[in-house]
N, C-alpha and C positions, 0 to 999 in steps of 0.2 A: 742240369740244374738251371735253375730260372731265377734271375738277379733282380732283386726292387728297386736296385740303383740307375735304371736304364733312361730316369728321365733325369735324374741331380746329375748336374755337371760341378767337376771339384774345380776351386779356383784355382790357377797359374800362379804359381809360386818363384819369383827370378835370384835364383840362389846371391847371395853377395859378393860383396868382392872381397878377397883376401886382402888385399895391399890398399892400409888408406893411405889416405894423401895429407901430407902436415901442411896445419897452419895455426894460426895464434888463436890458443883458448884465452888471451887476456882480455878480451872488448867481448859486448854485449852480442855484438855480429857474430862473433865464432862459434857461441851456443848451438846454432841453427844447423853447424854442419857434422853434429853428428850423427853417425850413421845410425839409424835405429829400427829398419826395415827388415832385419831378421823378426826381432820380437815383436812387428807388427805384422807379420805373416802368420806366426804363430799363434797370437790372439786370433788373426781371422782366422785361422785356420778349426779352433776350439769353435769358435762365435759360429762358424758353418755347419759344426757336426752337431750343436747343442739344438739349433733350428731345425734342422733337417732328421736329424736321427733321433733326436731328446737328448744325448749324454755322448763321452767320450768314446768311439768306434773302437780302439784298441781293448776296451772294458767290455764292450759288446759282445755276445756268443755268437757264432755261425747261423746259428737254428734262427735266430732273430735276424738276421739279413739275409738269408735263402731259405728258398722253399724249393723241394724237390716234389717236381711236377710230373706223375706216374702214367697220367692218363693220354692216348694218341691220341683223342681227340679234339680238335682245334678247335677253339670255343671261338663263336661271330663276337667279335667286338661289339657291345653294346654303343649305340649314337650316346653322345656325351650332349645331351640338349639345352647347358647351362651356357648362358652366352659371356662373351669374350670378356666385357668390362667387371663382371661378375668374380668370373676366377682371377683377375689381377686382384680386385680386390678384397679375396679370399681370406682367410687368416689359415700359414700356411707352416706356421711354425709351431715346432713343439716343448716350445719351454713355458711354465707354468707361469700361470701370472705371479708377480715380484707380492701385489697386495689381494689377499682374495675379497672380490666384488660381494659385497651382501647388499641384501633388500633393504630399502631404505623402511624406518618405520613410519606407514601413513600417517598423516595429520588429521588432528580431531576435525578441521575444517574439510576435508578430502572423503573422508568416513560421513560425514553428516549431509555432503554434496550426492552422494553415492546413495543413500539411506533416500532421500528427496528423489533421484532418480527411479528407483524401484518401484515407491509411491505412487507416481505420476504416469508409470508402464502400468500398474493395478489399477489406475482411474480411465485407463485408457480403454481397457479389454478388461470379460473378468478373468485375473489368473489367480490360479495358486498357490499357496506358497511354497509348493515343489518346482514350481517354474520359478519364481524371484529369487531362492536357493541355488538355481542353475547361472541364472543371469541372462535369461534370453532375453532377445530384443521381442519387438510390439509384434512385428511382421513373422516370429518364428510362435512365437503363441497362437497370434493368428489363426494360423497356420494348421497349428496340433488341435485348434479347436472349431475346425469346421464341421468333423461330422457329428453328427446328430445325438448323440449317444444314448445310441437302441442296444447296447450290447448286454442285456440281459434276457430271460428265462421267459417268455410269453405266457407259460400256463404255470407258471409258480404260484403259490399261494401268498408269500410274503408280496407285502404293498411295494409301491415303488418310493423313491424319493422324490424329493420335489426336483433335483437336477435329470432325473429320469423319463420323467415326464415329459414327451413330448407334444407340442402343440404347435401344427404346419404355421398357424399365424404368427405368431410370437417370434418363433424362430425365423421367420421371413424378413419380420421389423429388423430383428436382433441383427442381422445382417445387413441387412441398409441402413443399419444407423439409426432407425426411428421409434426407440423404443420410448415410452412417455415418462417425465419427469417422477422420481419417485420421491412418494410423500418423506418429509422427517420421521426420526425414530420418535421423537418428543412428542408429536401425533396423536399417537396411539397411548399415551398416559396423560392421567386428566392431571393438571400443577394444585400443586399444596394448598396456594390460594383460593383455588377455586372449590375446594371441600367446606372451607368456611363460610363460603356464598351460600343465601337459601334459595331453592328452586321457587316457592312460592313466599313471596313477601307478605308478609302481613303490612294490610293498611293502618295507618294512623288511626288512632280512636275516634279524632276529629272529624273522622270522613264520613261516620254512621249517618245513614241518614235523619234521627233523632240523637243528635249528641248530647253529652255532659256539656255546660258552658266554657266551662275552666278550657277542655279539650278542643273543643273548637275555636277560639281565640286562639290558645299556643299553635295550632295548623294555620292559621290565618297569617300569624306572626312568622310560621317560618317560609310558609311562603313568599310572605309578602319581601324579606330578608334576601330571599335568592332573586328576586325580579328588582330589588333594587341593586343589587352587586350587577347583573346583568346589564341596565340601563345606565349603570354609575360608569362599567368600563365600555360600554357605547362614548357616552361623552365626553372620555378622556379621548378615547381614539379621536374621536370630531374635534377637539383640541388641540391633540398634536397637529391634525390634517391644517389645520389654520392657518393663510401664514403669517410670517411675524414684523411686528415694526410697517404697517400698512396705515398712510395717510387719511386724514378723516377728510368727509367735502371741506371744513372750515379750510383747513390747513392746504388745501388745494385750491381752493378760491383765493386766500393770500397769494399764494406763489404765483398764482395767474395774473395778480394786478400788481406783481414786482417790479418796478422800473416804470410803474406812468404816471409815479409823483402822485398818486390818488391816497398813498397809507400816511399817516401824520409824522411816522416814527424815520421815516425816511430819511435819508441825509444825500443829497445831489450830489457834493462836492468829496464826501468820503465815498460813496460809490464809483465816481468816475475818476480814482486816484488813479494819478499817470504810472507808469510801470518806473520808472527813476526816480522817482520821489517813496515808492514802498519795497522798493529793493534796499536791503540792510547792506553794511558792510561787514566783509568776511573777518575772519579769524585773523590779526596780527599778530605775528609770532616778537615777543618783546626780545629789544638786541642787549646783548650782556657786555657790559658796560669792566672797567678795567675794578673801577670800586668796588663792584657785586665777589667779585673774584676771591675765593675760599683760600686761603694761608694755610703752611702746613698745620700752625695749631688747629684752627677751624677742623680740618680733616683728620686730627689725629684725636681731638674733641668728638667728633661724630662718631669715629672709629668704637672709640670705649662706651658710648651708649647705647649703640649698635649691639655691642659683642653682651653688654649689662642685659640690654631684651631678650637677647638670645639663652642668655643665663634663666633670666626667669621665669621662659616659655620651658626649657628644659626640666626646671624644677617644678612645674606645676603636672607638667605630661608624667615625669616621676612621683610624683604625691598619687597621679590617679592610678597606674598603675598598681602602688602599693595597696591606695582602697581595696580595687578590687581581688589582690590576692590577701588581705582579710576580712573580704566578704563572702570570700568560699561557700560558706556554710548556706548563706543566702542563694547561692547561684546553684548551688544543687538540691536547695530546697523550691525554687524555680523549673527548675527542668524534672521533679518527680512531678510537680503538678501540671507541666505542660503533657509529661508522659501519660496523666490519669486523664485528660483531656483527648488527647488521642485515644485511647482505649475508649474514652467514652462513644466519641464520634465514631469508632469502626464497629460498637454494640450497635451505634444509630443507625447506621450505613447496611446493617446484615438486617436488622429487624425492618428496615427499609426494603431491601431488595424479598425477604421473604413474604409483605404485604405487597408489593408491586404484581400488579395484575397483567400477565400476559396479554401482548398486542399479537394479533392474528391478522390486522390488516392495515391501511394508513390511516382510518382515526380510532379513535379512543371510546372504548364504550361506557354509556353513562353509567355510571354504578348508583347513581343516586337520581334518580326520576322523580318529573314533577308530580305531585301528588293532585286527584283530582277534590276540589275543593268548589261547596256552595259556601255562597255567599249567607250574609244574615236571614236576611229578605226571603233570598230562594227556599229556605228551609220549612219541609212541611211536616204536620204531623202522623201521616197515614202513607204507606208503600203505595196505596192505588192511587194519589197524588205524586208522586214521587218523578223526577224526571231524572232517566240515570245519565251517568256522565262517564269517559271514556270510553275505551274498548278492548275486550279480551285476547283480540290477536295481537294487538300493542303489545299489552302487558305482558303475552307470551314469549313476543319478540324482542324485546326491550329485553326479557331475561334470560334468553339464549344469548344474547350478544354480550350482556354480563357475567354470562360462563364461560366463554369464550366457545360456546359450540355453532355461533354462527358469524360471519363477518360483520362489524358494523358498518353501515352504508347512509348515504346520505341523498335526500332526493335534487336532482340537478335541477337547477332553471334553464326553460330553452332561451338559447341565444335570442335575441332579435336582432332583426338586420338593422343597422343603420342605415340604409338609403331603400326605395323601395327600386327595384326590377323593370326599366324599363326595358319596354317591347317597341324594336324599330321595323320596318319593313323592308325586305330590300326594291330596291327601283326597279330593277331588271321583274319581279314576282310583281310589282304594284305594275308595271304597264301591259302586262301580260294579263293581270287581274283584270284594268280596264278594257283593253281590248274584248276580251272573252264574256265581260256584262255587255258592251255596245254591241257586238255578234247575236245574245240571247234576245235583245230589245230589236232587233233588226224582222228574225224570224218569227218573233210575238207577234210585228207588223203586218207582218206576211203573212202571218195564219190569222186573222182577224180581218 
């Protein structure tokens, strides 16, 4: 028979003593000496088998603490490869826990921290959503998605998908990272507002080149309306740029002939007042005198007209009070029409944002173009006089950029330098220059 007990050592138990020894249980000191190392043997002894075994060994069957071992073959000890501080700090007992440990339940913030992670692994690589189901990390997707995936039917007749498709480029990008920015889905659908735009504008009636009068005046008039709003916040801008409170020549020729007794209005003697004569005296604090001195009547006087104020500020802050809890009817006849007020503004606000015409780029495209306009004068009677005005790639362009199907762009002015570019020479290149003309004019001499 083959014992499991071979590694538990029992503890030593030192029987008692029969014969105690007398002394006085009347003081707090004699508590101490009695004997009580039996029944603490015997707890440890319970406390040993409940660790070690799970329950009481006298309750225990045989079959559960031996095993009878048939076989002659001596089995190699398996290496025990867990190290030293490991198994001290094992848990080696077998009594149940006192409170059973449950999962704590996650917090909406832990859950929504977690939901954000997953997110941010799918922005990273594309996965899906049978990997963010698993919980792999970026490098284990990766991973599962390096090969190619050629694993279908070469001469099938059904088409492939678009993930099917291979293409050596793509997938080459798709690996180093460099794949090119992909357009928005909004892209690809034309906005609400721009169905009510027309592709080709009709001109003004006033543009014909033989107009109605009536019709050419109101063109002239609205023209002329946007070029003065134009010029009007020109001058405002040049207004603000101004600055402010700037001296005229008068007022600066004054100030220049202050002090040399040339202005009439002058005064010598008040200008050159000595510093002691226009220094003021400070603040004297007045001394309180025995007479000034307030008697209990005076303060018991003060006291009740004091406490009377305070009465009749109490009573008036109570009168308003009262008003307005019988003015009820008023204050909630206030707050439905501030409520119908707001309703109104968020109708404003939505039929605002449904006329707002998508921006595609950093400015703004004109929705409303200057109209080309003759003058009085200019106006002829016959097309084979006629000089036309504008241009057709304008007006195509002007209305792509009001459909939003093209950027609107704006033509830059080139810089100019402030200073012009001077060209120096170096000294070392300028006597090296001279040298090499006096050498040419030497052998001119020579050959002539």
């Amino acid at each position: 028979m083959k014992a499991q007990l071979h590694d538990i050592v029992m503890p030593e138990v030192e029987e008692p003593k029969t014969k105690r020894a007398k002394f006085s249980r009347k003081t707090k000191k004699g508590w101490k000496k009695i004997d009580i190392s039996q029944e603490e043997a015997a707890l440890e002894q319970k406390r040993f088998e409940e660790i070690h075994f799970g329950g009481d060994l006298s309750k225990t069957k045989d079959e559960d603490l031996f095993v009878i071992d048939r076989k002659p073959v001596k089995k190699k000890k398996e290496l025990d490869r867990t190290c030293y501080h490991d198994k001290i700090l094992a848990n080696k007992s077998k009594v149940a826990a006192a409170v059973p440990v449950e999962n704590r339940p996650e917090s909406r913030k832990s859950i929504l921290h977690n939901d954000n992670m997953l997110k941010r692994k799918a922005k990273i690589v594309d996965v899906a959503r049978t990997d963010l189901s698993k919980k792999l990390t970026a490098e284990q997707i990766l991973e599962k998605n390096k090969g190619l995936n050629n694993n279908y039917d070469l001469w099938s007749a059904n088409t492939l998908t678009e993930k099917q498709k291979f293409i050596p480029a793509k997938h080459a990008k798709h690996l180093r990272g460099l794949e090119g920015v992909k357009a928005p889905k909004h892209m690809k659908f034309k906005p609400k507002m721009m169905e009510k735009v027309e592709k080709v504008s009709v001109a003004h009636a006033g543009a014909s080149y033989n107009p109605d009068y009536d019709d050419h005046q109101a063109l002239l008039l609205q023209e002329h309306n946007k070029e003065f709003k134009k010029v009007k916040s020109e001058d405002s801008y040049k207004e603000k740029a101004k600055p402010k409170n700037v001296a005229t020549e008068e007022e600066m020729a004054r100030e220049s002939m202050r002090g040399l007794g040339i202005l009439p209005d002058e005064d010598d003697d008040d200008q050159y007042e000595t510093e002691e004569e226009s220094t003021e005296p400070g603040f004297v604090k007045k001394p309180v005198r025995a007479e000034d001195r307030k008697d209990k009547k005076q303060r018991r006087k003060e006291k009740r007209v004091l406490a009377a104020q305070r009465a009749v500020r109490r009573k008036k802050q109570m009168a308003i009070l009262l008003n307005q809890f019988y003015s009820i009817k008023k204050i909630k006849k206030g707050l439905r029409e501030h409520e119908k007020e707001l309703e109104k503004q968020k109708e404003f606000r939505k039929e605002k944002q449904e006329k707002r015409v998508p921006r595609i780029g950093v400015l703004k495209a004109d929705m409303n173009p200057d109209q080309d306009v003759k003058l009085s004068e200019e106006l002829v009677g016959t097309l084979r006089q006629l000089v036309p005005e504008g241009n057709v790639l304008t007006d195509r362009l002007k209305s792509f950029e009001a459909r939003t199907m093209l950027e609107p762009r704006k033509k830059q002015k080139r810089h100019k330098q402030a200073f012009k570019t001077k060209w120096q020479q170096k000294r070392t290149f300028r006597e090296w220059d001279e040298q090499f003309e006096k050498e040419l004019k030497k052998e001119e001499k020579m050959e002539s």
